[in-house]
SESEVEX-315310 format. One line per 4 residues: number of its first residue (from 1); their letters; for each residue x, y, z of C-alpha. Coordinates in Angstrom, 2 decimals. Layout:
residues N
NUM = A = X Y Z | ... .
This chain:
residues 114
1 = XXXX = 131.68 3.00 -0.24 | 130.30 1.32 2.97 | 128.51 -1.94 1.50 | 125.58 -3.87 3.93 .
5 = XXXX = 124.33 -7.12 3.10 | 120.64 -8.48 4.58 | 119.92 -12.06 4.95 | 116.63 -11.10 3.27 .
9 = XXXX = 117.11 -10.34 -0.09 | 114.67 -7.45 -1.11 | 115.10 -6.04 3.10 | 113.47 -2.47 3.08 .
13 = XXXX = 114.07 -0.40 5.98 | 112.10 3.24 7.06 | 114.32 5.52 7.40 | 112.06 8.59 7.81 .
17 = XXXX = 108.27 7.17 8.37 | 105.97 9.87 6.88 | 102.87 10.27 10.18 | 100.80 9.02 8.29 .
21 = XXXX = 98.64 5.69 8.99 | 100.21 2.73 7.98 | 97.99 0.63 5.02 | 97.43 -2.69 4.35 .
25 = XXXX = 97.21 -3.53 0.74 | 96.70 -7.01 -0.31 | 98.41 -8.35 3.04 | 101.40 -6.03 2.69 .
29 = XXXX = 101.64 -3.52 4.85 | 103.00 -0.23 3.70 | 104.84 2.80 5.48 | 105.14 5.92 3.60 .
33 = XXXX = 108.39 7.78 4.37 | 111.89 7.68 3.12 | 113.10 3.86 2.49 | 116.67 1.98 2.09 .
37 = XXXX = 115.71 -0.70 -0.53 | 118.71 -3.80 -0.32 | 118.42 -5.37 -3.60 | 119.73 -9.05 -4.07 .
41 = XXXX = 120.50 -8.41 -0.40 | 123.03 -5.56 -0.77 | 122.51 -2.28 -0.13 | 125.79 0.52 -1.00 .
45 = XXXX = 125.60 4.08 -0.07 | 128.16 7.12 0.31 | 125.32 9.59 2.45 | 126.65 9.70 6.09 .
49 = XXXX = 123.31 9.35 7.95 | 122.30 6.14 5.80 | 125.12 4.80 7.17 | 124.31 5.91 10.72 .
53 = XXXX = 121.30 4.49 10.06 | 122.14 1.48 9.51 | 124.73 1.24 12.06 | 122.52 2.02 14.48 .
57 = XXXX = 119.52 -0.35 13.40 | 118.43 -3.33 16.19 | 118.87 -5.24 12.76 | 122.13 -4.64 12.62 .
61 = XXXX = 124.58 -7.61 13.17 | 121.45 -9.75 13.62 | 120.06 -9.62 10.10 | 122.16 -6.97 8.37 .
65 = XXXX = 126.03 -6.71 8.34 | 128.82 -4.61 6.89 | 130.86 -6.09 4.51 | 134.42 -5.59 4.98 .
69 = XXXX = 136.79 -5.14 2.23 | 138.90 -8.26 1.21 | 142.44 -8.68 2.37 | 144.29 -6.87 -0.79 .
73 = XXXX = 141.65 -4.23 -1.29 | 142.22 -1.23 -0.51 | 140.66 0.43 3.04 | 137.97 2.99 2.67 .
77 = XXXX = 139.21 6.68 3.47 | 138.43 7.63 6.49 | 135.53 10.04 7.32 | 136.54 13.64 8.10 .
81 = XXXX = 134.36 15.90 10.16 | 135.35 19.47 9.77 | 134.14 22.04 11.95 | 132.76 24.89 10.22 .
85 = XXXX = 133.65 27.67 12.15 | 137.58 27.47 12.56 | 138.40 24.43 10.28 | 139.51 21.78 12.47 .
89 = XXXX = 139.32 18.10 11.90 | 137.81 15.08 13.70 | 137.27 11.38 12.95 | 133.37 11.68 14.88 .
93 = XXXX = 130.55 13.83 14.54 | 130.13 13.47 18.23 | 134.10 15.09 18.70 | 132.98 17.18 16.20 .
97 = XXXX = 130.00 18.29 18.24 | 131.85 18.47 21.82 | 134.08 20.93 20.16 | 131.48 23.11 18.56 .
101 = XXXX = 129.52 23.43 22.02 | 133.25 23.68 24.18 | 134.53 26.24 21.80 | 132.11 27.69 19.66 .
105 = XXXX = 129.35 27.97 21.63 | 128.74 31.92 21.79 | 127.98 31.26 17.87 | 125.57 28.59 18.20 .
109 = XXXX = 124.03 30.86 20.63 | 124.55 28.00 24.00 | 127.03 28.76 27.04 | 130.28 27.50 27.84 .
113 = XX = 130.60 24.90 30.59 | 133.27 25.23 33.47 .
């Protein structure tokens, strides 16, 4: 399970702001939407687009950082991507999603390119 440690110890990132207006309550300002709470600093998750999330966040490798396992320990297994129409594997949902548009793209209702 991918494991993220923040230099701040209770870090809360917004994952999915609600459009709402942001308050300020007592000098804290709050954003309603979907959160990732790191507590003591740490933050695990197993759901793929936390993950991405995270990855992808200008925080990341400034403020936040993926711990990687010790030597000895065991390697995570690797993420499959599975393409739902004919079964075939990738390591990337962007391979994934080149394939879907290259070869199934009469069933996701797009057109084929070349």
């Amino acid at each position: 399970m991918p494991r993220f440690i923040s230099r701040y110890a209770n870090h809360v990132l917004v994952m999915k702001p609600a459009r709402k207006v942001i308050d300020e309550v007592e000098g804290i300002t709050i954003v309603p939407g979907r959160r990732i709470q790191f507590v003591d600093g740490v933050y695990e998750t197993d759901r793929s687009e936390e993950v991405k999330f995270i990855r992808n966040h200008r925080d990341f490798g400034v403020l936040i950082f993926e711990e990687k396992p010790a030597p000895g320990e065991e390697p995570q297994e690797p993420v499959v991507y599975t393409c739902q129409h004919c079964g075939k594997e990738f390591e990337s949902s962007q391979a994934l999603l080149r394939h879907v548009r290259k070869e199934h793209a009469d069933l996701i209702g797009g057109q084929t390119s070349g």
